[in-house]
C-alpha positions as CSV (number, residue, x, y, z in Angstrom):
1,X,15.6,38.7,-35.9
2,X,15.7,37.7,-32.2
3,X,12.3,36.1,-32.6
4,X,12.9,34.1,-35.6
5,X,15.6,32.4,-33.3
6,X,13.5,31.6,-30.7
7,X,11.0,30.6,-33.2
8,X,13.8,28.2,-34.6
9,X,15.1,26.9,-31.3
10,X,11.8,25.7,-30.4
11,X,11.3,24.1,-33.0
12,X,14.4,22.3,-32.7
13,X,13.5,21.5,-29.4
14,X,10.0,20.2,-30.3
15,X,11.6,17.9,-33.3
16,X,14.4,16.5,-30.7
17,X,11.7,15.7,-28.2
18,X,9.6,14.0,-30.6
19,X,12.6,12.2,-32.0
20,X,13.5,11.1,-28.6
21,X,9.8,9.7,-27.6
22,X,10.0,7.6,-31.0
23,X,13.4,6.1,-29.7
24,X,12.0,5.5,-26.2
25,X,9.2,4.0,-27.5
26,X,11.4,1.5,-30.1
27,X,14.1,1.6,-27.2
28,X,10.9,-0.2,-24.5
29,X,10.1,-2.3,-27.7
30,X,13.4,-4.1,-27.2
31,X,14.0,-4.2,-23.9
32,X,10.5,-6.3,-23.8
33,X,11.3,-9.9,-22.4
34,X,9.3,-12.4,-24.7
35,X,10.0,-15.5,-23.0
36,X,7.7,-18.5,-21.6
37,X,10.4,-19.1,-18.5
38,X,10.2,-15.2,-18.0
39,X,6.7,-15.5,-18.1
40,X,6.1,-18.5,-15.6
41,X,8.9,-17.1,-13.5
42,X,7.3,-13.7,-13.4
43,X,3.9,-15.2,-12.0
44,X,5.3,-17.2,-10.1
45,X,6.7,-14.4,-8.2
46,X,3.4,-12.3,-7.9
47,X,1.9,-15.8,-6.7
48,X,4.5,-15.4,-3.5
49,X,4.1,-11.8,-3.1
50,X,0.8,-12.3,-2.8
51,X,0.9,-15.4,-0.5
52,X,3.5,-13.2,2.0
53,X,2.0,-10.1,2.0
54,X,-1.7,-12.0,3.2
55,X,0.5,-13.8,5.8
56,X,1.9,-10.5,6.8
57,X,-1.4,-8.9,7.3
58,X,-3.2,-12.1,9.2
59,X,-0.1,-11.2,11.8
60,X,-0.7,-8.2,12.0
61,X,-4.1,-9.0,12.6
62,X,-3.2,-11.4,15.2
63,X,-0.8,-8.8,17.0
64,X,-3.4,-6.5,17.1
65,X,-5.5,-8.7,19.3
66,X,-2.1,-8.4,21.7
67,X,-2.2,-6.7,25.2
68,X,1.5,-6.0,25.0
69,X,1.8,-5.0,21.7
70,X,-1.3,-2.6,22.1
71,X,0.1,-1.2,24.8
72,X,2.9,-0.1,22.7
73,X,1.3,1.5,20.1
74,X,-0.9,3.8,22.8
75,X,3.1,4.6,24.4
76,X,4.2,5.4,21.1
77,X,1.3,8.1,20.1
78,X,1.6,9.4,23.1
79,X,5.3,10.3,22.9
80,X,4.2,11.7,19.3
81,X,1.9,13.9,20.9
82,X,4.3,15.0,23.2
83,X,6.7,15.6,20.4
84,X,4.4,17.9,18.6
85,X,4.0,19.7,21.9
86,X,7.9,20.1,22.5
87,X,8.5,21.3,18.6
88,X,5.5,23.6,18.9
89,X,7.3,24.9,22.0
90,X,10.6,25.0,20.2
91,X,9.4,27.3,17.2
92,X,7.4,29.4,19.3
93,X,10.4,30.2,21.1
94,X,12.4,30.4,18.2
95,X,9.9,33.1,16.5
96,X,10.7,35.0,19.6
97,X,14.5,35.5,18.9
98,X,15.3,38.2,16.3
99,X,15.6,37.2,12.4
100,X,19.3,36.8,12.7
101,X,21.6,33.6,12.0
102,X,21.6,32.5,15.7
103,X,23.8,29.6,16.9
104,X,23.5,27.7,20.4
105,X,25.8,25.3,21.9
106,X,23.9,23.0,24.7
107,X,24.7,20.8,27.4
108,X,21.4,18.1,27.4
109,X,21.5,14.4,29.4
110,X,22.1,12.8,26.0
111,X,25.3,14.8,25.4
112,X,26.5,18.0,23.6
113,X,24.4,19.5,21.0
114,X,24.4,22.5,18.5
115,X,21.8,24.4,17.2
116,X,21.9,26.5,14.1
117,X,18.7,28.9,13.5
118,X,18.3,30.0,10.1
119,X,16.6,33.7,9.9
120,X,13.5,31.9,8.1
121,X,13.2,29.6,11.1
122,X,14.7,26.8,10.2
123,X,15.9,25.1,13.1
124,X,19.1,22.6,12.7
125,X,20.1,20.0,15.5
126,X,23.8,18.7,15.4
127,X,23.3,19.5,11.3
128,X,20.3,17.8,10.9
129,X,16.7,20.1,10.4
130,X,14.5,20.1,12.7
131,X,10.7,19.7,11.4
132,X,7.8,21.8,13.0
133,X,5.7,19.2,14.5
134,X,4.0,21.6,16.0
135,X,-0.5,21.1,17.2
């Protein structure tokens, strides 16, 4: 009895799917814009994104070449390196506390903060998680 409903219900469920891929299918049939303007307009458009994303990459190419601009992109993987040190630091510490809810309220230069430790280390900052960067 209870398998001749299932057997049913599935097969309603395979006709409605089917029936609903035939009426995407005529549904994307219609939606189709057959239309010379459309047409120009639309390579037209691909023409430009093509012509500003090769002038975005011969800047970048250019900026690459830059003292300045080099020197900021060294800075800025070494402060990611440091930040994968400080949250490997962070969830080592935090594997150390017992698996209980554990909230902290700090005093840091940039102001107040409160941390919320989840049991299954997760780690939330002022409500926002914190991910394990870690090495």
């Amino acid at each position: 009895m209870i398998e001749d409903k299932i057997a049913l219900a599935l097969k309603d469920i395979a006709k409605f799917k089917e029936d609903i891929k035939g009426i995407k299918k005529d549904m994307k049939a219609e939606e189709k814009i057959d239309n010379d303007q459309y047409e120009q307009l639309k390579s037209a458009y691909r023409d430009l994104r093509g012509q500003i994303k090769g002038m975005e990459e011969d800047y970048l190419e250019d900026l690459k070449k830059d003292e300045f601009y080099n020197k900021m992109r060294e800075m800025k993987v070494s402060k990611e390196e440091a930040l994968a040190h400080a949250s490997k630091d962070l969830f080592d510490a935090v594997a150390k506390l017992p698996a209980k809810f554990t909230q902290l309220k700090l005093e840091t230069e940039f102001g107040p903060v409160q941390v919320q430790i989840q049991p299954e280390m997760r780690v939330y900052v002022n409500g926002k998680e914190e991910k394990n960067r870690g090495v």
